[in-house]
N, C-alpha and C positions, 0 to 999 in steps of 0.2 A: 328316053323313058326309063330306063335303066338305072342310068346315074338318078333320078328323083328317085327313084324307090330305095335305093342305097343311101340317100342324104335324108329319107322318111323312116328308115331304120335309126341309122346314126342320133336321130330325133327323139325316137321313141325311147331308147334307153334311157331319157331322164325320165316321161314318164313312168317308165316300168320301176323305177328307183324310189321313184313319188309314193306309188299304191303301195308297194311291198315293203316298204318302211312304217306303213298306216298300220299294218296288219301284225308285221313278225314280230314286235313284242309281245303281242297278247298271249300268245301260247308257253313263252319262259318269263312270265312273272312271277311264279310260284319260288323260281330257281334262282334268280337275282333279287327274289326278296329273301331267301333263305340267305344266301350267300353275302349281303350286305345289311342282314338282322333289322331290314327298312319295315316303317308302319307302314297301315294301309293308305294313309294318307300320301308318305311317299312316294309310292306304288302309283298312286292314283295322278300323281303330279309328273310323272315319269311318262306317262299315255295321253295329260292332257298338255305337255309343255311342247309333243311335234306337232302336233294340232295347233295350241294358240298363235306356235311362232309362223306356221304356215298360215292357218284363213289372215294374220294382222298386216301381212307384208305383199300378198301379193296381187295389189293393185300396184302398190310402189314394183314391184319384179316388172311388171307391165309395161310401166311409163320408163322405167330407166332401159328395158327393150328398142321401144319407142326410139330414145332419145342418142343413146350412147351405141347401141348397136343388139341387134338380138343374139347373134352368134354369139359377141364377144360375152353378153352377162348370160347367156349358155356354159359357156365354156367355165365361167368365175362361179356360176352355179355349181356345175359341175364338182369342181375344183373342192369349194368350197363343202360341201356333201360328202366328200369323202375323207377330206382333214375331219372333220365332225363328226364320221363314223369311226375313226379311227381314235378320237376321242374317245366317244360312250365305248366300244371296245377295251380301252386301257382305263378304263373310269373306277377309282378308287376305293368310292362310297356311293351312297344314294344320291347326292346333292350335286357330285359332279356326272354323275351323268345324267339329272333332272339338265343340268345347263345344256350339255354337250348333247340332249335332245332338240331341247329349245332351240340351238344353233342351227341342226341339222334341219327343224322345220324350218328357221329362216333362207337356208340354202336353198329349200326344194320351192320357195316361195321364190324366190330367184330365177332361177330354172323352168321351173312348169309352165307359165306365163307363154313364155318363146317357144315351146312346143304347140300350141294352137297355133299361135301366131304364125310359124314358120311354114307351116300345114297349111296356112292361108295363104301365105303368097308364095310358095312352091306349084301351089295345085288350083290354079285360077278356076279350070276349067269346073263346070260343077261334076260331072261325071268321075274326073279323075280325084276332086276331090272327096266326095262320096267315098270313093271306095278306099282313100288314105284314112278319112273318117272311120270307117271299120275296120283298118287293120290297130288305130288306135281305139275302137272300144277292144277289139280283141286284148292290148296290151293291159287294159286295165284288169279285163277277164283273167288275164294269166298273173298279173300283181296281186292283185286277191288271193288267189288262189296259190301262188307260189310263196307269200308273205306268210301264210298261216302252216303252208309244210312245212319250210327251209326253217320256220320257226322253231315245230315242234322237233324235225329231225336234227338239226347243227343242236337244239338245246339237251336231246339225249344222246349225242356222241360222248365218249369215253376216253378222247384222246389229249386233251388236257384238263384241269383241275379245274374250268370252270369254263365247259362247255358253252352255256347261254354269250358269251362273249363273241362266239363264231359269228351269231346272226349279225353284229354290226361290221367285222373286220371283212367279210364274204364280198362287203360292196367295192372293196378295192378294185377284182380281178374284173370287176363292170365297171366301174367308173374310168379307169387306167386305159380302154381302149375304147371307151366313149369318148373322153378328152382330146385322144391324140387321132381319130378319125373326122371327131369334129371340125377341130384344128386343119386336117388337109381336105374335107370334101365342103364344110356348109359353106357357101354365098353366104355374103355379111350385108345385111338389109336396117337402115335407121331410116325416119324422118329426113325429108328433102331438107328444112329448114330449121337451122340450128335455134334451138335454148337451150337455157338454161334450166337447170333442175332448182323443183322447188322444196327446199327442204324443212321448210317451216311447214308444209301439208302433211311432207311424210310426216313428221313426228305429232302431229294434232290429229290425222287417223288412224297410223298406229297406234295411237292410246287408244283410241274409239273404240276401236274394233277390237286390244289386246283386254278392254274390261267387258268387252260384250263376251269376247268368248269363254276367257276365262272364269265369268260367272255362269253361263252357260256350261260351260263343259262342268266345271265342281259341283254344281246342282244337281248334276245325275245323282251321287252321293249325298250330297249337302242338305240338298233342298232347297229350298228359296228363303234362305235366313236371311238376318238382316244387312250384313255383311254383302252378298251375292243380288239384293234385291237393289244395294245403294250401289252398288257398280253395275248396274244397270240402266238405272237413271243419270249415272254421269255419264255414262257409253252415249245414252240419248242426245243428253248434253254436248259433251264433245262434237258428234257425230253432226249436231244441226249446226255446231260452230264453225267446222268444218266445210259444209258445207255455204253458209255464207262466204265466208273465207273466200274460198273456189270462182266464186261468183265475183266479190269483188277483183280479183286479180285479174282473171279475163276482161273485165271492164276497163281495168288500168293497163291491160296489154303487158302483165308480168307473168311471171314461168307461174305455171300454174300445175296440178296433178291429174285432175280429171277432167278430159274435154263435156261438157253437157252435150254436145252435141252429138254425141252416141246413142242419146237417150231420143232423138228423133228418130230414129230408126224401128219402125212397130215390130221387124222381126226382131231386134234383140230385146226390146221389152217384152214380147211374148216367149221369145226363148226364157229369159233370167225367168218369168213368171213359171215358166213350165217346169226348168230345173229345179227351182225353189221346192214347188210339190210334189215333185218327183223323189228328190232325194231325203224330202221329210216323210217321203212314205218309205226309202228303199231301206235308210239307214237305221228308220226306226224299228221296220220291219225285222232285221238281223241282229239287232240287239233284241227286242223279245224274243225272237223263234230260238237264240241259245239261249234265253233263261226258262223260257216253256220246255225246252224238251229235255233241259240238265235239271231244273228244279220240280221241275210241274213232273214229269214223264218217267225222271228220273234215268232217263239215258246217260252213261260213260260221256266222258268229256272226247274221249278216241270215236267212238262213233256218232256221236253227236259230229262230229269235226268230219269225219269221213259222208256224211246225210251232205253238209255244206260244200264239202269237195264238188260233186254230182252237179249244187248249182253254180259251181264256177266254170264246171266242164261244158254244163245249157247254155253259158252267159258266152264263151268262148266261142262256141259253134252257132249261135244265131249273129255272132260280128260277123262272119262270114259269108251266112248265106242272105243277111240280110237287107246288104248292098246291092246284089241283084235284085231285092224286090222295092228297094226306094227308088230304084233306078226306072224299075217296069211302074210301079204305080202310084208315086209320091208318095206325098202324105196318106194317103189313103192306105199305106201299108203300116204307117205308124198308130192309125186310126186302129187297126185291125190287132198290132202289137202289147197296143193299150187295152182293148175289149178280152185281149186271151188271157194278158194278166189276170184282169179282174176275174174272167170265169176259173182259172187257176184260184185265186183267192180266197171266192165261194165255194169252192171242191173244198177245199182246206176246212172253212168254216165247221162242214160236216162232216168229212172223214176222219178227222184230229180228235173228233169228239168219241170215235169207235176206236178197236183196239185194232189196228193197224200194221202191217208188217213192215219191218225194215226196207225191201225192198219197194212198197209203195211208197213211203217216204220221199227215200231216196229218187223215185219219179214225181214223184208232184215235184221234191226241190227242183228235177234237173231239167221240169219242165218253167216253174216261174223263170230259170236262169235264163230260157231261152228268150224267153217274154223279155224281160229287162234286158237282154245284149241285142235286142233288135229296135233297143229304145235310144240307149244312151247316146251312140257317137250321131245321132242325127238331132239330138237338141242340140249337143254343141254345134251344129253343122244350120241350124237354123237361127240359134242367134250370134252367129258371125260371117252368114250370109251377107254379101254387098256392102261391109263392112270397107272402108276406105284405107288403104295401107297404114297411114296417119293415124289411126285409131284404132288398129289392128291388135296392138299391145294393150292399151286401155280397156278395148271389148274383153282381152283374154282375162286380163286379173280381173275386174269385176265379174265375169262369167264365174273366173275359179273362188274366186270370194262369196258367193251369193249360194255358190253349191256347198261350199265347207260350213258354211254358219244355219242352211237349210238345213245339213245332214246332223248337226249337233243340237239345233229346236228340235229337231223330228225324235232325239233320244230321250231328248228332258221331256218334251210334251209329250209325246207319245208314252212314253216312260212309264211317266210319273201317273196319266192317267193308268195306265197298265197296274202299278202298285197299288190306286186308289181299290181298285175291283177287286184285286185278289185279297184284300184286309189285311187284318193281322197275323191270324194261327192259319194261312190256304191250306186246302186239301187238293185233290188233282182236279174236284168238279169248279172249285174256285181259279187254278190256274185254267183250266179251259175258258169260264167265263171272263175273265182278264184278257185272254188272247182274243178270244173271238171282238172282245170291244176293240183292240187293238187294232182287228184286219179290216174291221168295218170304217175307223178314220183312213186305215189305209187306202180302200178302194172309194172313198169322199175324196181324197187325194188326187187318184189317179183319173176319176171325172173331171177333174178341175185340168188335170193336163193336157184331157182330150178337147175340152173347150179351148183351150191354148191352140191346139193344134189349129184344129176345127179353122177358126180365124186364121190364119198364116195365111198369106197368098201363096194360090196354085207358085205362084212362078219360085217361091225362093226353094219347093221341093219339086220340080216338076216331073210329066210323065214324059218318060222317056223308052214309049216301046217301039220304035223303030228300030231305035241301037242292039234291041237284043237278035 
């Protein structure tokens, strides 16, 4: 029992590397755009190049799990994340370290993938998975969360001339004994039956997906120019060619990238459906609630950031207690996870509109945090239910693909409706009315997840109150 929990650690360190690399630029951009006299546009290519290289690759992280070994492209994951941080680190100007981001999201798109996966076939049991499940939401809780201090703090130290550097070089002393624990504790798990890799898929859906996100993510800014609207429509394109593609091969009995045959399985099409809504409510949700309370509110960017700490601290402490209660009452705990959000959401509706003290705030945050950490590790956990070892890899990257391109619609759409409201000159009563349209698609969102749920069969979350 022991050793699994020690080879569920060893696990977890990629994804702890994953989230807090999502986050720890955001707080020293101010300082590496001083320091390399970059436009905003640079800037804005530097946040969305770990992003696109991540959501484009990591179905391909998945299959080459699958196929070559999951430890071993763990380990090259690894490896590779940290040559790459070491990069943007010693990065010269603007443009080499837009690449040497780019890079580092293709690493963690390597990487992530085998962290479900291995979580899967470590912890068959469901009970013991369950509760591996929540020790990895908690990991995400503390990436969040440690991405945006280790940000802001390594970016105001004083002890070299260009402080914001610390946040990439910091991943060494973590990745250097992730590697070399990896290397002596994890079991090496691939596919019984060898193929070959198909690499005329990867490269027809990484385009797909490298022009869907990329227009997606620069439309936050951009808008939907024409530019951004016509790499949309090829993303389409690609994406349906793709997809024939896939279909033919299987027919012809050639390596192929994505089994269809995962898509039989109704709990991971109602997980991918749940996640989808979930994370275009969560992500869009975070992106307005800092532009409502830095623009609209006019709160410090310091205590604005300190309000978000509070929900990383909820999201952290409901991982934990929350496995006890999927355990005791299934889904029906998740049922309940989802109803508190919402009534959390509606508090918000009308309290955000009154003049409000800091420390309410800071409890409404550190109450939706709880809401959301008693959500997340059990949709992953529902659609990679019964999930067949052979397709364990496959389930993960599209799970983790389906979340990253959800979480970046949820910004532009949400967004952008968010901008529509507040017009041109807002005053604080126009940012309130902007946010409140905001929370109301949020919780249309979070209805659609509870119907998700709703449907699941008893059995892939069952009740398990004997065990307590």
């Amino acid at each position: 029992m022991k050793s699994k929990y020690l080879k569920l650690l060893v696990i977890l360190f990629g994804q702890l590397l994953t989230i807090m690399d999502i986050f720890i630029i955001n707080v020293s951009m101010p300082s590496i755009q001083r320091d390399f006299y970059a436009s905003n546009g640079e800037m804005q290519f530097m946040i969305a190049a770990y992003l696109i290289g991540f959501a484009s690759l990591l179905i391909t992280g998945g299959r080459l799990g699958d196929l070559y070994g999951r430890k071993k492209m763990y380990v090259i994951g690894l490896s590779a994340f940290m040559i790459s941080s070491v990069a943007c680190g010693f990065s010269a100007g603007a443009y080499q370290l837009v690449i040497a981001r780019f890079v580092q999201g293709i690493s963690a798109a390597i990487m992530a993938p085998q962290v479900l996966s291995m979580i899967q076939i470590l912890f068959p049991d469901h009970k013991e998975r369950t509760q591996a499940m929540g020790w990895y939401g908690i990991t995400i809780g503390i990436g969040t969360v440690l991405g945006q201090f280790l940000g802001g703090y390594f970016s105001s130290l004083m002890i070299i001339e260009e402080p914001w550097r610390l946040i990439f070089l910091m991943n060494i002393p973590i990745c250097l004994p992730a590697i070399f624990f990896s290397l002596r504790l994890l079991d090496e798990s691939r596919m019984d039956v060898e193929q070959s890799f198909d690499w005329s898929g990867v490269l027809i859906l990484s385009a797909g997906l490298f022009c869907a996100t990329y227009a997606l993510t620069l439309s936050e800014h951009e808008g939907f120019d024409f530019k951004n609207i016509s790499l949309m429509i090829i993303s389409v394109g690609i994406l349906f060619t793709f997809i024939k593609n896939q279909k033919k091969r299987i027919q012809n009995a050639q390596a192929y990238l994505i089994d269809f045959e995962l898509f039989r399985y109704k709990n991971f099409n109602l997980g991918i459906i749940a996640v989808s809504f979930f994370f275009i409510m969560l992500d869009s949700y975070f992106y307005i609630l800092s532009l409502f309370f830095q623009d609209g509110l006019k709160i410090s960017p310091l205590k604005a950031g300190e309000i978000i700490v509070f929900q990383g601290l909820g999201f952290i402490l409901a991982s934990v207690f929350s496995v006890k209660l999927i355990l005791r009452y299934g889904k029906k705990a998740l049922m309940a996870g989802l109803g508190f959000i919402i009534i959390i959401l509606v508090l918000q509706l009308f309290l955000f509109r009154t003049q409000i003290s800091f420390p309410v705030f800071c409890l409404l945050l550190f109450l939706h945090g709880l809401g959301i950490g008693s959500i997340i590790p059990s949709l992953a956990n529902i659609a990679m239910s019964g999930i067949s070892e052979k397709l364990i890899g496959n389930a993960s990257g599209v799970y983790n693909t389906i979340q990253q391109i959800a979480a970046i619609v949820g910004i532009v759409a949400v967004g952008s409706l968010f901008y529509y409201f507040l017009g041109e000159k807002p005053d604080v009563k126009y940012y309130y009315n902007a946010f409140s349209v905001a929370l109301r698609i949020n919780i249309l969102c979070l209805i659609f997840v509870m119907i998700c749920i709703y449907i699941v069969p008893d059995h892939v979350l069952p009740e398990m109150r004997s065990s307590q």
